[in-house]
C-alpha positions, 0 to 999 in steps of 0.5 A, a space after each residue: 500500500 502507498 498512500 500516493 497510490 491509494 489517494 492521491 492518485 484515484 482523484 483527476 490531477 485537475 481536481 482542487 485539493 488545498 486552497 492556503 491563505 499566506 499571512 499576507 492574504 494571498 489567496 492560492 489554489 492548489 490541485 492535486 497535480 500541483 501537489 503530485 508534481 512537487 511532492 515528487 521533486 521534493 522525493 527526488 531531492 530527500 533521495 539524494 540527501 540520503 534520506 531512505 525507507 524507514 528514515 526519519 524526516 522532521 518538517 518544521 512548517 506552519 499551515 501552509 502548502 510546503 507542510 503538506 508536500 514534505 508529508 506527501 514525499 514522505 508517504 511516497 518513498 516510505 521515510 516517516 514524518 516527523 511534523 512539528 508544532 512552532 511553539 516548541 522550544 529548544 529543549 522540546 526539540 532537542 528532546 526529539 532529535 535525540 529520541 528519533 534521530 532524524 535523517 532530515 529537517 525541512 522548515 523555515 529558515 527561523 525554525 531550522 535555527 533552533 534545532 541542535 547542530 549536525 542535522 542536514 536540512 532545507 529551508 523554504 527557498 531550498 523547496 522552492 527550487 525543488 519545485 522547479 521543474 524547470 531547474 530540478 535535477 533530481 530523480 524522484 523517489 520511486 512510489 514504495 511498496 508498503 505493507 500496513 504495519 510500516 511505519 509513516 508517521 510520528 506524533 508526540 503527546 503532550 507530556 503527563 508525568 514526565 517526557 512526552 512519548 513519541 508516538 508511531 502510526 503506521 500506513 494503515 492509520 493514514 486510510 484508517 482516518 476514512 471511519 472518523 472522516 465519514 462519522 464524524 467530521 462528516 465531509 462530502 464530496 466537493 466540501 471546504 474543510 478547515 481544521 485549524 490545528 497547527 501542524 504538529 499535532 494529532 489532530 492537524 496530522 489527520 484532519 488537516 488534509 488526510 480525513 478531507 481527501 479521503 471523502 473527496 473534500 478539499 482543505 483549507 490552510 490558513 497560515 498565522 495565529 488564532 485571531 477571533 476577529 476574522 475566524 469566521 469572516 475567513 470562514 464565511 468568505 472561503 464558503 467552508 462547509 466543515 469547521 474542525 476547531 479546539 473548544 477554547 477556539 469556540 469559546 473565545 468566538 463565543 465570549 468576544 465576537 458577535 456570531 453570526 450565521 456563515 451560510 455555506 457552513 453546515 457542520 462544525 466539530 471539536 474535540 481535545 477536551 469537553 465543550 461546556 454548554 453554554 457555548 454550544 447554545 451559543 453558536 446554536 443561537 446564532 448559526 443554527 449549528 450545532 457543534 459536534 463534539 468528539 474524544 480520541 487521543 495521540 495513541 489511538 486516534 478517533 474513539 467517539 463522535 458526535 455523528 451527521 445528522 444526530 441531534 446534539 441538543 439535550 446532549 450537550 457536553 456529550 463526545 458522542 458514542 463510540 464510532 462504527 465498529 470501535 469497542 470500548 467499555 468503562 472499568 471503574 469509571 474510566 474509559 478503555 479501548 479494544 485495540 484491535 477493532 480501532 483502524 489508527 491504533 497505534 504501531 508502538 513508542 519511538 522506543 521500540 515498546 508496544 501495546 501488546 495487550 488486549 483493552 487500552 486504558 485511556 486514563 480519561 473518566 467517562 460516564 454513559 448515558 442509557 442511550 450510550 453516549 459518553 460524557 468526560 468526567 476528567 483524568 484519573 492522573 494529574 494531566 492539565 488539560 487546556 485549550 486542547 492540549 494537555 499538560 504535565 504538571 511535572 514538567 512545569 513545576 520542573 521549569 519553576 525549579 530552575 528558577 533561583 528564587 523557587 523553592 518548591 511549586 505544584 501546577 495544577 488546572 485552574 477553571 477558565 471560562 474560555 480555555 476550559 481550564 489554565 495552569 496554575 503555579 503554587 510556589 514556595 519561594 526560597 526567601 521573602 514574599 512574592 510580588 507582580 514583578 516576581 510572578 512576571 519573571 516567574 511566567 518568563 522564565 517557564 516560558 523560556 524553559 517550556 512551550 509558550 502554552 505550558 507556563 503558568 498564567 495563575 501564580 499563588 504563592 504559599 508557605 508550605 504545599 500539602 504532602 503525602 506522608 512519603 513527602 509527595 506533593 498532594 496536587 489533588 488537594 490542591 485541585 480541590 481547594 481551586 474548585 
């Protein structure tokens, strides 16, 4: 199997497969000739870098079309994907060169300049000549021939105790995405879709471009950050039928702009954490739409959905029920996952280790309806989870401790209105009491040590932290006393 066989190459080469919006506005139309022609010059020159089967190619690119052809020549010559998320910061990067040991970095020139020394790399402008036909010397990669358990694709969680896990899709989990594509994000033929996930994540890594494909749609890439004030006037003014957004996204849109019917729109969904009802009223008020909600994770991909044509009202809060075909079940409250009858479960960790069990255990807490729909009730770990992505508290409290005036700090999720929750720092300091000044440099400082979205927006200052007996923190008493 190939996914430029399986996909790329059943559509007619004039068909559009991507429009991408660039931060200046411009406005480009790209067909799947265009992505063809170029993903293989790319192919050509990744071959004579030395790039082979089986090698690892990080591709460090924002929403935009270079993104998706360095996946595409990836998927051609069998070399694994590695996309990565802007944010991340220095150590972040380092902590993934050294875990996957990659052949190739593609990316923009400001990206490139943060990664460690010794790694071959194109920047944009080297990607521009291979797109030359004119001037392309290379001879592109021949199209492989894959089984489904070979390795394609690379995602890493966010990080829950310590580290994030690398972790490995195989070919399978590319035309896997078709069960959720149809169930849940529920294009059609001939649709706009725009998932706004950044690249990098599982939800951009599947949804951007992949489940739009497979159902005959097209996809919408719209480079630069969330802006709340043009999200939808993006929206109404490329006639997007399908809206994929995070619940934050959502709710900001909700709480800070005046919503307003977009006409070609007929289905909105979200997913990464629960959806609080008040913002689904919202946007059902205004639109008429409802927004569907939906529940998967790095490891397994899309588990539950809100499905076309089922009526979200009277079930608001609701990730929907489980997806044609995927057994689940809840062992003391906590939703599990039969691995075997998931198409994106994953292959195994960067390290070699797999799942080799029978019930996946996701750690999220869920209660079921008589009717089987699943509503999320929290983690049965510490993990924060914020404006979709979820965050350890370890390695927050880790970056607070290289601080010089930090003696001990705990990070915990704090209720936010528009973010669902925030993190929030409770910190001993070494001598003295806390001020603005401090809790600014302290934010700083966890901004430089960890991805801008990790730092701690809420700072509380204390005496002592409560502890178990052995000398563990005890978060969950301090997440009780938030609440």
């Amino acid at each position: 199997m190939n996914f430029i066989d399986d996909v790329i190459q059943k559509f007619p080469f004039s068909q559009e497969a991507v429009i991408a919006i660039d931060g200046e506005g411009n406005r480009k139309v790209h067909c799947f000739s265009h992505l063809f022609a170029r993903s293989l010059g790319l192919s050509g020159a990744m071959l004579e870098q030395g790039v082979r089967r089986g090698d690892v190619v990080m591709i460090m690119v924002g929403s935009r079309i270079e993104w998706v052809v360095s996946m595409l020549a990836c998927f051609r010559m069998g070399a694994i994907a590695l996309p990565l998320n802007p944010q991340l910061s220095e150590h972040d990067l380092a902590f993934r060169v050294g875990a996957t040991n990659p052949a190739l970095a593609i990316g923009e020139a400001d990206y490139l300049d943060t990664l460690p020394g010794g790694i071959p790399s194109f920047d944009m402008d080297d990607l521009d000549r291979f797109f030359d036909e004119d001037i392309a010397q290379a001879t592109p990669a021949k199209v492989a021939d894959l089984a489904p358990d070979d390795p394609a694709l690379i995602v890493f969680t966010s990080g829950t105790t310590a580290e994030p896990k690398g972790v490995v899709h195989s070919q399978r989990y590319l035309i896997g995405q078709a069960l959720q594509a149809q169930h849940w994000v529920g294009a059609e033929p001939g649709d706009l879709c725009w998932c706004t996930a950044a690249p990098g994540w599982s939800k951009s890594s599947r949804n951007s471009f992949i489940a739009p494909w497979l159902r005959g749609a097209k996809a919408l890439l719209v480079e630069g950050r969330f802006n709340p004030e043009t999200r939808l006037e993006i929206a109404r003014q490329q006639e997007v039928n399908v809206l994929c957004q995070a619940p934050t996204e959502y709710r900001i849109l909700a709480k800070r702009t005046e919503l307003s019917p977009a006409p070609s729109l007929r289905r909105m969904v979200s997913a990464g954490e629960a959806l609080n009802p008040e913002v689904i009223g919202a946007f059902r008020e205004a639109t008429g739409l409802e927004i569907a909600d939906g529940y998967g994770q790095t490891e397994t991909g899309a588990v539950t959905g809100m499905r076309p044509g089922e009526a979200v009202t009277g079930r608001e809060g609701s990730m929907g029920r489980p997806l044609p075909g995927i057994e689940t079940r809840i062992v003391e409250g906590e939703l599990q996952v039969k691995a075997s009858t998931s198409p994106t479960f994953f292959h195994g960790y960067v390290d070699g280790s797999r799942f080799e069990g029978e019930w996946w255990a996701t750690g999220d807490l869920v209660t079921e309806d008589e009717e089987g729909y699943l509503f999320h009730e929290g983690r049965n770990d510490d993990v924060i989870s914020s404006s979709g992505y979820r965050i350890g508290p370890v390695e927050v409290e880790s970056a607070l401790l290289t601080h010089p005036a930090v003696a001990e700090a705990a990070a915990i999720a704090s209720p936010d209105p528009e973010r669902g929750s925030v993190v929030k720092a409770v910190v001993v300091l070494r001598e003295g009491q806390g001020d603005e000044a401090l809790v600014a440099d302290l934010q700083e400082h966890c901004r430089r040590e960890t991805a801008p979205y990790k730092y701690p927006r809420l700072i509380e200052f204390t005496d002592e932290l409560p502890k178990t007996a052995s000398g563990k923190i005890r978060r969950a008493e301090l997440r009780a006393r938030e609440k």
